[in-house]
N, C-alpha and C positions, 0 to 999 in steps of 0.2 A: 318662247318659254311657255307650259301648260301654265292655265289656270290657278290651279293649285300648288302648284310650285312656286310661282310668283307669289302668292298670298302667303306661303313658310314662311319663303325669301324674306320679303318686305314686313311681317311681324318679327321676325330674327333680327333683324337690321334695325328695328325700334327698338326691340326692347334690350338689345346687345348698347348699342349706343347710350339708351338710357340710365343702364347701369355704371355704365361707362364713365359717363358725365356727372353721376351724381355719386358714385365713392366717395364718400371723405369729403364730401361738402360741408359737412357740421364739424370737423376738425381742426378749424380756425375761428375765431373770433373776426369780425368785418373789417374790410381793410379800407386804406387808405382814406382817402373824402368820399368819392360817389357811393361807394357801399353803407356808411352809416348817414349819408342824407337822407339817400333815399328813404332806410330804413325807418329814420325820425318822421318824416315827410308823415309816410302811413301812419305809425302810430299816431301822431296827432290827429290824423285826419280820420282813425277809428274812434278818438278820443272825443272829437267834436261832432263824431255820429254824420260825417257829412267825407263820402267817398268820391266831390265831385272836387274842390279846391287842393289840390297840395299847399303845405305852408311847412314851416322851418323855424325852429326857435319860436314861435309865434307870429311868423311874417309870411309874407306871400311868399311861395317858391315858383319862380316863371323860371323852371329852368330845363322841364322835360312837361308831353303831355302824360297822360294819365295812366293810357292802355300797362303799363307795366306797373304800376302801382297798384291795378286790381290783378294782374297775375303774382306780385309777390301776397297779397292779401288771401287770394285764394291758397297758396302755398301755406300760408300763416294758419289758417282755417283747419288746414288738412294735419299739418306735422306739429302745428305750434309756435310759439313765437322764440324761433332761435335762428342759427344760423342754416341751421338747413331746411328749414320752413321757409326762410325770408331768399334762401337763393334756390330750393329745389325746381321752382318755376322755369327758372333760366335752364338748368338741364334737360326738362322735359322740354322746352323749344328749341335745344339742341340736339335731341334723339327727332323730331318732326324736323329739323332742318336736315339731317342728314339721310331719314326716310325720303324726304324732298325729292335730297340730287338723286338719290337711286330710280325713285322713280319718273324724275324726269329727263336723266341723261340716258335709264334702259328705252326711250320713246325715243328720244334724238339721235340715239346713235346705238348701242347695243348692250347686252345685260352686261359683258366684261368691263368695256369704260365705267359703266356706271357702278359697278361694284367697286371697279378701283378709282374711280371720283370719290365715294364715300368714304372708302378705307383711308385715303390721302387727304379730306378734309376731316377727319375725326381726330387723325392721329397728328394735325400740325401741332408744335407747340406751341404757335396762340389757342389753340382750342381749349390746349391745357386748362387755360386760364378764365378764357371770355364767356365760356359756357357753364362755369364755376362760379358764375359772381351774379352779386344781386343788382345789374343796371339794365340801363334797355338795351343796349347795343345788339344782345342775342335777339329779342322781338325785331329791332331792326336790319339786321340779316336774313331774319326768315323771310319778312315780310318783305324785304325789297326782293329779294334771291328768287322767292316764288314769283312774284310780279314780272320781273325780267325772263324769268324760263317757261311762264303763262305762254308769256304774248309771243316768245320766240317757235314754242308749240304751236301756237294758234296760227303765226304767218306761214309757217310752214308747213301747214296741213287747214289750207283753203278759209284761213279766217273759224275756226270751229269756235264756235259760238259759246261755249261750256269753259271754256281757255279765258279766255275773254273777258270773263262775266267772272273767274275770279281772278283774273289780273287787277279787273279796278277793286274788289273786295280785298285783294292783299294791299294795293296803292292806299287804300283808306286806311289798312288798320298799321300801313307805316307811319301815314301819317299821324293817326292818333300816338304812336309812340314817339315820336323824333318831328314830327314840324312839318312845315312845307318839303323839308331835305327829301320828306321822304315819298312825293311825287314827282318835285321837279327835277331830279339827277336823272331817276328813272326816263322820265318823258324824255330829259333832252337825250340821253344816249339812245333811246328809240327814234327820236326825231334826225338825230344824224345817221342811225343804220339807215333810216327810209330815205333818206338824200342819198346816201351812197348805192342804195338801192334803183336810185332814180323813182320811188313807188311811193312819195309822201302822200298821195291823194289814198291810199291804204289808210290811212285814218280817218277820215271823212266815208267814205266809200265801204269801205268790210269794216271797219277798227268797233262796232257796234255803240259811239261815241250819245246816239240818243238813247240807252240803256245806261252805258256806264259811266256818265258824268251825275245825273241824279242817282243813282243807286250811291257813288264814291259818295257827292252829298250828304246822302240820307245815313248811312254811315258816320261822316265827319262832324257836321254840323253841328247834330244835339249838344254834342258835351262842348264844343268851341263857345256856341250859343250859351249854354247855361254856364258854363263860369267863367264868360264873359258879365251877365247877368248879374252874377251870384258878387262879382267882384266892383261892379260896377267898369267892366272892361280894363280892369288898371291890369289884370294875368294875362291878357289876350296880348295889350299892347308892350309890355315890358318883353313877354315873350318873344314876338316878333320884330323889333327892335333890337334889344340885347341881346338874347343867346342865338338869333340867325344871323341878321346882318354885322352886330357886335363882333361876335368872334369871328366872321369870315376874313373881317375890315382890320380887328385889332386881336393880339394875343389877350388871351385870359386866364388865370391861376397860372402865369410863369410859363405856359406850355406854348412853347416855339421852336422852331428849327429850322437849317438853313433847308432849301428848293429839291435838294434831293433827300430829304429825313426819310421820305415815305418808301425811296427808292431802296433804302438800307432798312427800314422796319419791314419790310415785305419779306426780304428776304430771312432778316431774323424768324420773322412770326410762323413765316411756311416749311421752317427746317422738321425733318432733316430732307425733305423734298425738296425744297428749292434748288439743294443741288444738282438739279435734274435738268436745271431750264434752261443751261446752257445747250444740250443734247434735243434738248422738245422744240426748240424755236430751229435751230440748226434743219431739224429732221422736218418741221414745218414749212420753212423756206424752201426746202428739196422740195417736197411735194405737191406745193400751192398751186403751178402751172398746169399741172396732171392732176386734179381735184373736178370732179363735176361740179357745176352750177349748183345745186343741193349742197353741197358741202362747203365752198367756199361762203354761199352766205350765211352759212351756220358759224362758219370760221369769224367769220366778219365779224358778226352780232358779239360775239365771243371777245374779238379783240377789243372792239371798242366800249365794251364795257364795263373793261381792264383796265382801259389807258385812260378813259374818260372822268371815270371815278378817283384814279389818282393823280389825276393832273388836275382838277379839282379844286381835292383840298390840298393838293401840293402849291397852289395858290391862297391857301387861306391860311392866315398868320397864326388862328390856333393850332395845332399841331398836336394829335395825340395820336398814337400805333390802332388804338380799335377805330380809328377814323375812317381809314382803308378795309377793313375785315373784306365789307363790301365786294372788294376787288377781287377776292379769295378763290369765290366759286369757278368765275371762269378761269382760270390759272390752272386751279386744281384738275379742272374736266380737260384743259391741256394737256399736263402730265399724265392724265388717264390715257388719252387718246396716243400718247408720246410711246407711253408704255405698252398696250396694247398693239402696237403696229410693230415695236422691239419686238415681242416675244414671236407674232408673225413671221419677222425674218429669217431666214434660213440661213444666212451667215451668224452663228452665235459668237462670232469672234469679237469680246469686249472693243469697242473701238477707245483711244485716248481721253475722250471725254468722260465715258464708262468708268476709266481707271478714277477720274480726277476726282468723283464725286466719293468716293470712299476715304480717298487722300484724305479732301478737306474735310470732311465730316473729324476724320479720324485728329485734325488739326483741331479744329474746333473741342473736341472732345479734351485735347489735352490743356485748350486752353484755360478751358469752363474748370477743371479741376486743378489748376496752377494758378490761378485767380480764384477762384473759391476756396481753397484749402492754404496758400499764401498769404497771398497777397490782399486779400479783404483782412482775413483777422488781424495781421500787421496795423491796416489801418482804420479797423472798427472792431476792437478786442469783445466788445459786446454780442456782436452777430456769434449765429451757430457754424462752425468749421464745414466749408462744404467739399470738401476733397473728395467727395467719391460721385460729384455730380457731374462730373464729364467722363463717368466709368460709359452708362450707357451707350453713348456716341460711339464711344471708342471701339467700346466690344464689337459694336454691329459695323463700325466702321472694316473692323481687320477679318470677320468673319463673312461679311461681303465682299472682302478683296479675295479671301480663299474661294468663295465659289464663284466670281467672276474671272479665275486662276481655271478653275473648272467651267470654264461657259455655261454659268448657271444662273442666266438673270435672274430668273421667277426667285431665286434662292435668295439672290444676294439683294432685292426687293424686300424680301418678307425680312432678312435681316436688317434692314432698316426701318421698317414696319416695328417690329420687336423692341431695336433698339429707343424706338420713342415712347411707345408703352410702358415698357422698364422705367422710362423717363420721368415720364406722369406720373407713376404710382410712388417712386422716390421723391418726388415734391410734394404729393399730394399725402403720404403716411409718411414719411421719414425728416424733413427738411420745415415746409411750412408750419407744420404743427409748433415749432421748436422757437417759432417767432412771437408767441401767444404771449408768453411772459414781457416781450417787446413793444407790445400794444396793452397797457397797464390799463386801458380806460373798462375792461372789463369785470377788474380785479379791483377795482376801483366801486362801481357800482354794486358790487357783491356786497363789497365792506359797509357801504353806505345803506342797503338793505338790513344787514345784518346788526347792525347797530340802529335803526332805527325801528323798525317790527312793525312798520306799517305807518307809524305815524308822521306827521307833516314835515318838511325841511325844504332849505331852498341853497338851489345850486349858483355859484359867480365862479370865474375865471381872472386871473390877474397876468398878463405878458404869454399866454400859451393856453391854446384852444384846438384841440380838434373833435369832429362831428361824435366820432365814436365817443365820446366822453360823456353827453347830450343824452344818446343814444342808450348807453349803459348805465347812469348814473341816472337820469331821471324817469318820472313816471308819467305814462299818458302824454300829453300835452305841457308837461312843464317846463316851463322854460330857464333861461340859464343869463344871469346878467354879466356880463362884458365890463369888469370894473375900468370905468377910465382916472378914476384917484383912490389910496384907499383908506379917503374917509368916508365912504359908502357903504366902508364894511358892516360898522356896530349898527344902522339905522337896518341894514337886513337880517339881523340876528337879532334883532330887537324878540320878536315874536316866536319865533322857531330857529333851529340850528340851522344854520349856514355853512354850508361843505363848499371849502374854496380849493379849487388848483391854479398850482403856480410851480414856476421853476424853483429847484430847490436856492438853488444864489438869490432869489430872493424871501427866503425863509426870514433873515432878523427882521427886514422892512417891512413884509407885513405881521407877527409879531408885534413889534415897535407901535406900528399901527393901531391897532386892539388895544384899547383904556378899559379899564375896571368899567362897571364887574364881570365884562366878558372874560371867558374864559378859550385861550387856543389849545388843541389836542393835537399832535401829529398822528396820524392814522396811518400813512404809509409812503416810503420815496420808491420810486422808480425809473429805470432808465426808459427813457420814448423813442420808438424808431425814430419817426419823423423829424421830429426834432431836433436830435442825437443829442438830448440833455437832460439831466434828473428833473423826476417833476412829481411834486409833492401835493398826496392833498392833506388838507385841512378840514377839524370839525372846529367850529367858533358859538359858542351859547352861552348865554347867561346863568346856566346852571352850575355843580360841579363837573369840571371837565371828566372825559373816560381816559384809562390810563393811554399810557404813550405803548406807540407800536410804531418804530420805524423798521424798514427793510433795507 
């Protein structure tokens, strides 16, 4: 490919992507727990003028390092402090991850794989999601994904020195995002290619190891050092302890599943591609024996560090779906290569695998809208009716069987392509937005602005807490007390007004609770995803209370 054309190419491919990714990032309020910790995390730690400790509620947070806490600040800087400030980060390192594969699969194999690696990791439907949120998982994708395709470059093109040298700058800056996870997974899946290779002395010998072990250092260390320092090592050591060896050894926040979880989150995450992997491994086994040397240990490197990564954490009892992501890249540059040797062949005759994957898709599609438009409102009358969310599947499902009818792979491809986009763009404008009223904690914070006008209040919780509430409701560094009785209430309303949430069932008892001459206001009830239960706040002060306004 010229020069110049590569250079369209790979600006089109960023900035396609990055538009991509960041649509309708600011059309939700933060979800679940890790998005509004994090989010707190920073603000306090803008609050306390000190961007080296994370901390939470006012306590140490050893629960990630740092690196994505200055890319969501930087965000914050650039757009503002909202939700698309605090998660546009994550989008731009997923427009650099997907510029990535393009230009490291067109070096390994050729511009079409690598066009359709990119196209089929953009459009999976975990992408939808992981490159949309404000956590590190996106930093630690790019940065392992780059690290593994460095050094795969680098061995296969005589140890080049330039490869190399940002393999360990990406190994550091995983590390600084995600822990040791994010050298030592890497290492060993490189240390078992070179075993299989018979070629371990490759790392001693070419691997440039008296370069890139101080450089990774000199990178890592500072910030490990200084808020170790800063903490008196209590963040270093809770860190490495708890959130590495803790969760590998023990489940954590509820999140577990049985030995094969990862087996079936893969497949979920990678649709509508995944239906493909029965055909791409089939068609890989045919042609392994008739593979030259060059390719087979590209295959290799490829597989094992697919299967490495999720046999892994398929051993570690905490258990989440972006735990795997990891795994993604090499899969996807499968199906690329699956695809691209398809459209080569000169029999265009669909074979039964061909037909199967439209089938399912097209199953799947009906499922996703017979359960979303049934079966959920049946049994969560509060959720938004999602009946037309397995339209997309469907369409592209039966519009790919028509041109697979017409021996028209490339066709019936792009129809699945389509049908995922369509996908994203109906989660992302039509469906998620519709959940905002369902996460009250930001309707919540408004209220408590708006009635206060700047002046002082302090926030408690009684029987129900989540992050976003902290998050929305308070200012700066404020923190949030955790009633454990509630005669704690009047001695914090003493001074300023006290904004309490609680489940609304327990509205009389705290009520009851409050003696003269405090005064309770109902501010407002609402239903809470999470929870799946009304949840009320409260203003409690000594003054005249402000009228009532319940919802």
């Amino acid at each position: 490919m010229h020069k110049k054309r590569y250079f369209v190419y790979s600006i089109a491919i960023f900035v396609f992507s990055l538009l991509y990714f960041a649509w309708g990032i600011g059309n939700t309020s933060l979800w679940d727990i890790d998005e509004p910790i994090y989010a707190q995390a920073l603000k306090e730690m803008i609050a306390h003028h000190n961007l080296l400790v994370p901390t939470f509620n006012n306590q140490l947070l050893p629960d990630k390092p740092i690196l994505n806490y200055w890319l969501m600040w930087c965000g914050t800087q650039i757009f503002g402090w909202n939700s698309f400030g605090l998660r546009v980060g994550s989008a731009f390192i997923g427009a650099l991850f997907i510029l990535l594969l393009w230009i490291a699969v067109k070096r390994l194999y050729n511009p079409r794989i690598a066009l359709f690696t990119a196209a089929i990791t953009a459009t999976l439907l975990h992408s939808s999601i992981i490159f949309r949120s404000a956590t590190p998982d996106p930093l630690l994708i790019l940065t392992v994904s780059a690290a593994l395709l460095f050094f795969l470059i680098a061995y296969t093109e005589n140890a080049d020195k330039r490869f190399l040298i940002a393999f360990y700058v990406a190994l550091a800056l995983a590390t600084l995002d995600k822990g040791p996870i994010g050298f030592l997974l890497p290492g060993l899946i490189i240390v078992l290619f070179l075993l299989g290779q018979k070629n371990l002395p490759f790392l001693w010998k070419a691997g440039k190891l008296r370069i890139g072990i101080p450089l990774f250092l000199l990178i890592v260390l500072p910030w490990y050092v200084a808020v170790g320092l800063e903490t008196q090592w209590s963040w270093d050591k809770v860190f490495l302890i708890q959130q590495n060896i803790g969760r590998f050894d023990s489940s954590m926040q509820g999140h577990q599943g049985p030995w094969f979880y990862y087996l079936i989150s893969i497949l979920l995450g990678m649709l509508p591609w995944s239906l493909f992997f029965p055909q791409t491994f089939s068609l890989l086994r045919k042609l392994w024996p008739l593979a030259n040397h060059e390719s087979r240990r590209k295959l290799s490197f490829l597989l094992i560090w697919a299967v490495i990564w999720t046999a892994f954490f398929s051993l570690s009892a905490t258990k989440l779906p972006s735990y795997v992501w990891e795994s993604y890249p090499p899969l996807a540059i499968f199906l690329a290569w699956y695809f691209d040797q398809r459209l080569l062949m000169h029999n265009t005759k669909p074979s039964r695998l061909d037909w199967l994957s439209p089938v399912i898709l097209l199953g799947i599609g009906v499922a996703l809208s017979v359960f979303g438009g049934w079966i959920l409102p049946k049994q969560e009358p509060q959720l938004p009716n999602l009946l037309l969310i397995g339209l997309p599947y469907s369409g592209a499902a039966i519009v790919a069987l028509v041109f697979l009818w017409r021996q028209n792979f490339r066709a019936a491809l792009l129809s699945f392509a389509t049908g995922a986009l369509i996908l994203s763009a109906m989660l992302v404008f039509l469906y998620t937005p519709e959940f905002n009223h369902l996460k009250p904690s930001r309707e919540m914070g408004e209220e408590i602005a708006k009635i206060q006008q700047g002046a002082p209040y302090h926030l408690a919780s009684w029987q129900w807490f989540q992050p976003d509430f902290l998050f929305y409701a308070g200012r700066g560094a404020m923190p949030i007390h955790h009633l454990t009785t509630l005669d704690e209430i009047a001695p914090m309303a003493q001074q300023q007004p006290l904004y309490l949430v609680c489940p609304e069932i327990d509205l009389k008892n705290v009520q009851a609770a409050v003696p003269p001459p405090y005064h309770v206001a109902l501010i407002l009830v609402r239903f809470e995803l999470y929870s799946r239960e009304k949840i009320a706040l409260l203003q409690i002060r000594r003054s005249t209370p402000i009228g009532h306004a319940n919802g």
